[in-house]
C-alpha positions in Angstrom: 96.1 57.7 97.9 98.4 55.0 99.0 101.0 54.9 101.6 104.8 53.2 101.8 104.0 50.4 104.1 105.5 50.6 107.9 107.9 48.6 108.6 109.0 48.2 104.4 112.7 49.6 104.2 113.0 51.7 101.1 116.5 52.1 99.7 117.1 56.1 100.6 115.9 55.3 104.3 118.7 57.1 105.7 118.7 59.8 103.3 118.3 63.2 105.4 114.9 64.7 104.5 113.8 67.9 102.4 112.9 69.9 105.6 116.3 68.7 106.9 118.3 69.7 104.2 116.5 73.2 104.1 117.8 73.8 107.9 121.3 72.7 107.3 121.0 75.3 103.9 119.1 77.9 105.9 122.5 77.6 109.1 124.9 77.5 106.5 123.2 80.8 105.1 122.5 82.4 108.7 125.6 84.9 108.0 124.2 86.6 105.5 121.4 88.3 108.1 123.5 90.2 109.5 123.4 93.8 110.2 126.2 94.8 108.3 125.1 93.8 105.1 122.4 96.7 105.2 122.6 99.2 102.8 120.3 102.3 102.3 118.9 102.4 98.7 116.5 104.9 97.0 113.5 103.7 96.7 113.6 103.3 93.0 116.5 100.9 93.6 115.3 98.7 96.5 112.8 96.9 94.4 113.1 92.6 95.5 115.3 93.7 98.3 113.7 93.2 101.9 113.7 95.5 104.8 116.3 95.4 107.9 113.8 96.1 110.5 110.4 97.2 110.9 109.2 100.5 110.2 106.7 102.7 111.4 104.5 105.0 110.2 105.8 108.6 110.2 103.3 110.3 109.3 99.2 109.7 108.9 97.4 108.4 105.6 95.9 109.9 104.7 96.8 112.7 106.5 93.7 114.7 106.9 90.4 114.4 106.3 89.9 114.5 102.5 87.1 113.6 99.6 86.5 110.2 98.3 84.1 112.5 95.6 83.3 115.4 93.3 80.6 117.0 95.6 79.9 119.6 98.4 81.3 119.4 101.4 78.6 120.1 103.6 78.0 120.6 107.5 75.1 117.3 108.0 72.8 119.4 110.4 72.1 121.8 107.7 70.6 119.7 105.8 66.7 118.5 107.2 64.8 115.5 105.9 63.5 116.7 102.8 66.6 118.5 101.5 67.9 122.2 101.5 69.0 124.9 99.4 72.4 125.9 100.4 74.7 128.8 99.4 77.7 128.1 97.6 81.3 128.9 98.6 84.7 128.9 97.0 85.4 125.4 95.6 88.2 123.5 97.3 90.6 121.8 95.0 92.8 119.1 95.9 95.8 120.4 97.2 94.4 123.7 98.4 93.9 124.6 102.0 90.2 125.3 102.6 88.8 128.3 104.6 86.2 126.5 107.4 82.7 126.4 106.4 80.2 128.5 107.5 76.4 127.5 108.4 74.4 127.0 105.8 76.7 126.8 103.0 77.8 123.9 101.2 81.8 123.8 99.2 82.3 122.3 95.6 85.1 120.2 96.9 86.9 117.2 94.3 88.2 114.1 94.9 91.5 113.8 97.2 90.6 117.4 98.1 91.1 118.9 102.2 87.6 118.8 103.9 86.9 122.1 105.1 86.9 122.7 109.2 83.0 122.2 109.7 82.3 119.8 107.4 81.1 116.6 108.4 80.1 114.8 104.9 80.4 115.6 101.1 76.7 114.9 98.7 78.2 114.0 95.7 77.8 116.2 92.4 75.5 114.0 90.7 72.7 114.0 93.8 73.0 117.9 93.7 70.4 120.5 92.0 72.0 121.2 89.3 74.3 117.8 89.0 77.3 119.8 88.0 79.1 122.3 89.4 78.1 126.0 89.3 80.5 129.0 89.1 78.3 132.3 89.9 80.3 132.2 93.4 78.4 132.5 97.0 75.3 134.1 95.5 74.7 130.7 94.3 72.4 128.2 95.5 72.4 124.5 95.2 69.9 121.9 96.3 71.2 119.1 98.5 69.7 115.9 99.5 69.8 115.1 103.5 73.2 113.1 104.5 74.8 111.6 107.6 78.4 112.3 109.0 81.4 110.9 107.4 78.9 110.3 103.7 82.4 110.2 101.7 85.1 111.6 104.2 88.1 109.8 103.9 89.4 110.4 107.6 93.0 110.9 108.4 95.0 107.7 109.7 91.8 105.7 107.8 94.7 103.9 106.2 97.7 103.8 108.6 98.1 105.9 111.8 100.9 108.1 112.8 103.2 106.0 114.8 101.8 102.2 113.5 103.8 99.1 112.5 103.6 100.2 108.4 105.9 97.2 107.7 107.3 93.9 109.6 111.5 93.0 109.3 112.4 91.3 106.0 109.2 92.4 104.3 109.8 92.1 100.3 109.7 95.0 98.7 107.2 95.2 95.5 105.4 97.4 94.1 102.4 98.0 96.3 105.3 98.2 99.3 107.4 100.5 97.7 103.9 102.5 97.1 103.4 102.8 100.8 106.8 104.0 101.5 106.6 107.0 99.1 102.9 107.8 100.2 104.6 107.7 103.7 106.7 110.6 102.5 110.6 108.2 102.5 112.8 108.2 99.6 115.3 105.8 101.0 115.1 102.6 102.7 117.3 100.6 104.5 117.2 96.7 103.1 119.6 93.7 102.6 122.7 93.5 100.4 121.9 91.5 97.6 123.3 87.8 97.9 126.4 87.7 95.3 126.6 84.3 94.2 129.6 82.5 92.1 128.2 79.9 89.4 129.9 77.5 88.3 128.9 74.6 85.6 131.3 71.3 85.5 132.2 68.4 83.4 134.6 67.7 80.2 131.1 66.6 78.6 129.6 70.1 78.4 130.0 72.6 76.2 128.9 76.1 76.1 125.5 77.0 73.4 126.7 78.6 70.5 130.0 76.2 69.4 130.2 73.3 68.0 129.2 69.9 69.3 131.6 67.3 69.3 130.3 63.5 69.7 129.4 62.8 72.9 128.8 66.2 74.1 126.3 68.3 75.0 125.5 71.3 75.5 125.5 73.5 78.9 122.0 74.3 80.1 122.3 74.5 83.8 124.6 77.7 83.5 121.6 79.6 81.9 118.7 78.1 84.0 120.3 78.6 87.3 121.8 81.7 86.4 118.5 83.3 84.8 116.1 81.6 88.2 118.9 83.4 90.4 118.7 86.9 88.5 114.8 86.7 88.3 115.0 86.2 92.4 116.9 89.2 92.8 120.5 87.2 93.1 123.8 89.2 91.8 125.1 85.8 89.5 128.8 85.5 88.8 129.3 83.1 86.3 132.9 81.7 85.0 133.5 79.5 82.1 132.9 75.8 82.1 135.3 74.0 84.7 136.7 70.4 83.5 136.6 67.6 84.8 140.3 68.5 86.6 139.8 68.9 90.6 142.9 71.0 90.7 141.6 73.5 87.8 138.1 73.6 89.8 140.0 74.5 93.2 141.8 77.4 91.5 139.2 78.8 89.5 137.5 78.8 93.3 139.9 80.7 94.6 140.3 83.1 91.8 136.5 83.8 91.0 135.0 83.0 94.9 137.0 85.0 97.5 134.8 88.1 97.3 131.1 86.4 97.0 128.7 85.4 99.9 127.9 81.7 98.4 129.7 79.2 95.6 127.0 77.2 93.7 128.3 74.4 91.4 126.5 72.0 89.3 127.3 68.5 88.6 129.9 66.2 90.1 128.6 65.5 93.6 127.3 61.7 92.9 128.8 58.4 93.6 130.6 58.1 90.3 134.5 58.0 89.8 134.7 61.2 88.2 132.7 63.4 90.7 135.2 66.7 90.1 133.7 69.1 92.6 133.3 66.0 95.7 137.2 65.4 94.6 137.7 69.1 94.7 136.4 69.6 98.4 138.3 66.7 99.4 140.4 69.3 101.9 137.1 71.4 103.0 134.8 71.3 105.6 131.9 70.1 103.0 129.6 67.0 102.5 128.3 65.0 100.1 125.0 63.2 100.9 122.0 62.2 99.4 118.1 64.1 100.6 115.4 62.0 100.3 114.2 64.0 97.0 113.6 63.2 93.1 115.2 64.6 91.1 117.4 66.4 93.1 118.8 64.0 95.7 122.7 64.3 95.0 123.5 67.6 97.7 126.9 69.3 98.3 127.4 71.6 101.2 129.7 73.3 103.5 132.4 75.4 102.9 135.3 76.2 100.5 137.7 78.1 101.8 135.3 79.9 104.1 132.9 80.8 101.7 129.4 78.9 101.8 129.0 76.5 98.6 126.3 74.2 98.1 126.3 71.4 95.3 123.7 70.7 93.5 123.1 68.0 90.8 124.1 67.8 87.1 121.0 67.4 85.4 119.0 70.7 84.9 116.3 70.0 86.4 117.4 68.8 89.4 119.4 72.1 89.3 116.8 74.0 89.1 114.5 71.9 92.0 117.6 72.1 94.4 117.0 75.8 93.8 113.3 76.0 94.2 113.5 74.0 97.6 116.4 74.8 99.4 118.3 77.9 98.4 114.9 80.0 97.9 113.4 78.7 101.2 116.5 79.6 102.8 117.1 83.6 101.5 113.4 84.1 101.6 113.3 83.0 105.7 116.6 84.7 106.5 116.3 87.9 104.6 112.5 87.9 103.1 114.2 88.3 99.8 113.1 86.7 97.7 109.5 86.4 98.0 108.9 82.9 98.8 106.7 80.5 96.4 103.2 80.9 97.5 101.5 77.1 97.7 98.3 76.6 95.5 95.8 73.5 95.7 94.6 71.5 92.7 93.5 68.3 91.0 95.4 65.8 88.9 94.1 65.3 85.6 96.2 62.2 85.3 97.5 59.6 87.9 100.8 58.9 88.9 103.4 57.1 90.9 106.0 58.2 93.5 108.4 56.0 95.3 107.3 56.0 98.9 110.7 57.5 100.5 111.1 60.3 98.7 109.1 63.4 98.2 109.1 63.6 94.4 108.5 67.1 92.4 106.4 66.9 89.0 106.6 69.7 86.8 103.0 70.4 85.7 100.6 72.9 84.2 98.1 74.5 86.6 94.9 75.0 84.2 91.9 77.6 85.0 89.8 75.3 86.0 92.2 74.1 88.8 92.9 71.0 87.2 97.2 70.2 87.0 98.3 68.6 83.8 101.5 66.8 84.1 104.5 68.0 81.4 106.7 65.0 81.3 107.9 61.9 83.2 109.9 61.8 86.3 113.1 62.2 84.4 115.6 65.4 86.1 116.8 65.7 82.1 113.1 66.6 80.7 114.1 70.3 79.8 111.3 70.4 76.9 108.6 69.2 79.6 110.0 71.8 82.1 109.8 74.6 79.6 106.2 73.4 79.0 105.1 73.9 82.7 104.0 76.4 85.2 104.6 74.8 88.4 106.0 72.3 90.5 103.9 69.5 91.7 105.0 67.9 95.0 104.5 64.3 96.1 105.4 64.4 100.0 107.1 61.5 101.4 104.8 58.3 102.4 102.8 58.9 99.1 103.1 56.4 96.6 100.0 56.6 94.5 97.6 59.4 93.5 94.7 59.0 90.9 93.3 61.2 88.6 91.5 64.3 90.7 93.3 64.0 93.9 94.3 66.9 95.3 98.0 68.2 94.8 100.4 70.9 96.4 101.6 72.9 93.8 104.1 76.3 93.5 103.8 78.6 90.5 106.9 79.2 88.6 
């Protein structure tokens, strides 16, 4: 691993850095915690959306004492040493309300089922004499093998007590928390609006999939790959058609399509060139153009149009979709735990490669089984074949300008 040398000036040196860029994102954003964008949504409908504020436990899971087998409930102290033959009672299935049980007796009890008052432990059905269950009633008599207290008693509040932090503030909701809700007895929960944001694609150059291409055109691929990341994050996308080149055309269409969502993302036109439409377009706003110490992905609009939150991001699709990944993710997921924020992973290069020393530089790559990450591509923000190919980002922190072939990488599944 080698490092940019002190003291050697690199030509972004006074390019803000990824973690500052996230912060200005995450303050522009901070609006969209507030309280009164909380809605209460069935539970079936809240999945991806993050809680308002903690919860607690209403009620005990389990809530009483229950079977974790097919067996006989059975009071311990009956039961010596060397076994004992014990008279059986009324079964207890699940969902039933047992009648206490009486010394010397032993219940047919299945799994999930209440544990009779008295009962301390359940043998289960394959340790009994006979090893299934008999049905001549309490004349019966089944042979037991000695057991302590508790031997397969789920207790109640085992899982979660009455009255116990079940969930923090801007948990995501997925399955397994949606699970706990319902087991907790709620069928509505009180979460986070979704974020509705405007999309908008620029440039005379682009055209949209499906019509002809003229010479010199291509065709519009950030629209799709921003606009499918955003949905699969849990994002309301409003999309318009291509905006030209034509800063007046790209302020109206603002105005027309913006006034009613919570953020403006536009791709393209926020460089150094002479036809930058969207720069040119927020010549009147409180926004700025700058460049983050990033590749691909260092060209960065923010601030405001018209009041509404916009952020800029680059022209070349996968810078798009990097300027999504770190900052507009990061953000949401810290402000309003939606949506689930990319979980770092370790592993080894299979190949070397080279980063320029003051930037942090994303790979795409391929995380393999064996932990190994094959890199899809070249540096290039236009590689869309190589980013189709991968599975996760590979990230290059600042200061890093060489790593060989098994060094150790930071990586975020896709």
């Amino acid at each position: 691993m080698t490092s940019h040398p002190h003291g050697k000036a690199g030509p972004a040196d006074h390019a803000r850095s990824v973690a500052e860029h996230l912060a200005a994102v995450t303050d522009l954003l901070a609006r969209l915690a507030a309280e009164s964008r909380a809605e209460v949504l069935p539970l079936t409908g809240a999945l991806g959306r993050a809680l308002v504020h903690g919860l607690l436990a209403p009620i005990s899971l389990p809530p009483f004492d229950n079977s974790q087998m097919d067996g006989y409930a059975v009071r311990s102290v009956d039961i010596s040493d060397g076994g004992a033959d014990l008279r059986i009672m009324p079964p207890v299935p699940a969902g039933s309300s047992p009648q206490p049980l009486r010394p010397g007796t032993a219940a047919p009890i299945m799994t999930g089922a209440m544990i009779p008052a008295g009962a301390d432990a359940v043998v289960p059905i394959e340790k009994a004499v006979p090893d299934h269950f008999r049905t001549e009633g309490s004349d019966g008599l089944v042979k037991l093998p000695a057991t302590v207290p508790g031997t397969y008693v789920r207790t109640a509040g085992s899982d979660i007590a009455a009255g116990e932090r079940a969930m923090a503030a801007r948990t995501c909701l997925g399955p397994a928390q949606l699970g706990l809700l319902a087991a907790l007895g709620m069928a509505e929960v009180e979460v986070y609006r979704a974020v509705t944001v405007l999309l908008v694609t620029t440039g005379d150059e682009v055209v949209q999939p499906g019509q002809p291409l003229p010479q010199g055109k291509i065709y519009d691929s950030n629209g799709t790959l921003l606009e499918a990341a955003m949905k699969q994050a849990g994002l309301n996308v409003r999309r318009t058609g291509i905006s030209t080149d034509n800063p007046a055309e790209l302020q109206a269409l603002l105005r027309t399509a913006g006034h009613d969502v919570d953020l403006i993302v536009t791709t393209g036109g926020v460089s150094k060139g002479a036809y930058e439409v969207v720069r040119q377009a927020m010549a009147d706003q409180p926004a700025e153009f700058l460049h983050v110490a990033m590749q691909p992905g260092g060209p960065q609009g923010i601030g405001l149009f018209d009041g509404v939150p916009f952020l800029g991001f680059p022209g070349n699709p996968v810078s798009c979709l990097v300027s999504f990944e770190m900052f507009l993710r990061p953000a949401l997921s810290g402000l309003l735990g939606s949506p689930a924020a990319r979980q770092p992973l370790r592993g080894r290069l299979a190949q070397p490669l080279e980063s320029p020393g003051h930037k942090h530089q994303v790979r795409r790559g391929s995380l393999q089984r064996d932990g190994t990450v094959q890199l899809e591509g070249g540096e290039g923000s236009h590689l869309m074949h190589a980013l189709a190919g991968s599975n996760c980002l590979v990230h290059v922190p600042v200061g890093v300008t060489e790593l060989a072939a098994g060094d150790e990488v930071e990586v975020w599944m896709l």
